[in-house]
Structures are given as structure tokens and as C-alpha cells.
N, C-alpha and C positions, 0 to 999 in steps of 0.2 A: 085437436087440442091446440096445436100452434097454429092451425091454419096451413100444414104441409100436404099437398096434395100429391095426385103420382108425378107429375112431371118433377115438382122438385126432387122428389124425392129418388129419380131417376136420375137426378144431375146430382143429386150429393152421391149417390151408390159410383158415377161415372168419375166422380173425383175422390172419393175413397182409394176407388181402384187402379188412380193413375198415382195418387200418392204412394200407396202402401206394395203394388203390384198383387199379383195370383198367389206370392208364395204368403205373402204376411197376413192374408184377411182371413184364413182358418186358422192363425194364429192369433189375433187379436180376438174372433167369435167365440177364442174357445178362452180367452182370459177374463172376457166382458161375462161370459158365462159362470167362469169362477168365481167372479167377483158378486155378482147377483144372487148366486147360490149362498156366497160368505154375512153378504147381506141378508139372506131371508135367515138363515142360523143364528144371526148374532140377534135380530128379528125378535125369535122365537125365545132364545135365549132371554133378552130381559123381559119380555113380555110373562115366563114362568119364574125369574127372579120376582118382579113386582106381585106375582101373585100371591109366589111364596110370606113375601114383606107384609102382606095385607091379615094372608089366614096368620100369621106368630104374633102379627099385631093385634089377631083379635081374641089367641087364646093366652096372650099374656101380657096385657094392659100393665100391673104392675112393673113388673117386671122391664118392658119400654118406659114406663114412666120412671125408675130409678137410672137407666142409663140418659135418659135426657136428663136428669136432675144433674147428675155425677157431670155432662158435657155440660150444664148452663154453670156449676161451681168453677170448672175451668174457664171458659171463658167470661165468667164476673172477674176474677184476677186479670185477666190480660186486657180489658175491653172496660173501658170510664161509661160509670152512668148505667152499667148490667147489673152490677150490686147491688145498688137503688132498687131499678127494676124488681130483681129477684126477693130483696127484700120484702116489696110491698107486694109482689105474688105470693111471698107465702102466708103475710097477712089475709090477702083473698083468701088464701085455701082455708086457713086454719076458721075465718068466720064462715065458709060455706059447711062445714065440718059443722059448728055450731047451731050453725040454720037447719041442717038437716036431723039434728037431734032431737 
């Protein structure tokens, strides 16, 4: 991957071990381990949060669509030029509404 072969990798191991000595390296193996493990958890964790997000978004469209509504009326007061926008989206909607009747 980097281009580390055994030699290097024989000199980083021999200056690990003169850095850290004998007592620290099953100390640090066993932290980098926690650490990896804490990683593959939090991993998997949002990986079943996003899933979660996808199956609620697909059995309840309205319902997502009133809470984006409810966030884009918030941010039209705070934010120049959202108002406008929002405005003329609900123009779009209301002739898609029409088109489709």
C-alpha cells in the first residue's frame, strides 16, 4: 500500500522498541486495539442509524415533509432571500397539485 517492505518495516518495529521500551508496546497494542474496536462500533452504529433514517423516510414521507416545512419557515425568518424562495416553491407545489388533477 505505502510501498513498506520487511526491512522497513523491521526498522520502524526496532525504533518503536527503543522509543517506547518492552514494558509500553503491550500497552500501546492493547490501546490501538481499543481504539479500532471503538471505531468498528461507532462504524456500525451509524451505518444502522442511516438505515434506520432511510426505512422512517420511506414509511412516512408526509410526515418528513411537515418537519422540513416547519425547518425551511424557521430559517426563511433568519436567512434573506429563503422567503422569496419558499414562497415561489409553494407556488410550484400548489400548480403541480393542479397538473396532476
Amino acid at each position: 500500500m505505502f510501498g513498506l517492505g520487511t526491512p522497513e518495516l523491521i526498522v520502524i518495529g526496532v525504533v518503536v522498541f527503543l522509543l517506547f521500551g518492552a514494558k509500553r508496546i503491550p500497552e500501546i497494542g492493547k490501546g490501538l486495539g481499543g481504539a479500532i474496536r471503538e471505531f468498528r462500533d461507532a462504524r456500525k452504529d451509524i451505518s444502522s442509524d442511516s438505515d434506520a433514517t432511510r426505512q422512517t423516510k420511506r414509511e412516512n414521507p408526509k410526515q418528513q415533509a411537515s418537519v422540513e416545512s416547519r425547518l425551511a419557515k424557521k430559517m426563511g425568518d433568519q436567512i434573506p432571500g429563503v422567503k422569496q424562495a419558499m414562497v415561489l416553491k409553494e407556488k410550484v407545489d400548489k400548480v403541480k397539485e393542479i397538473m396532476k388533477s
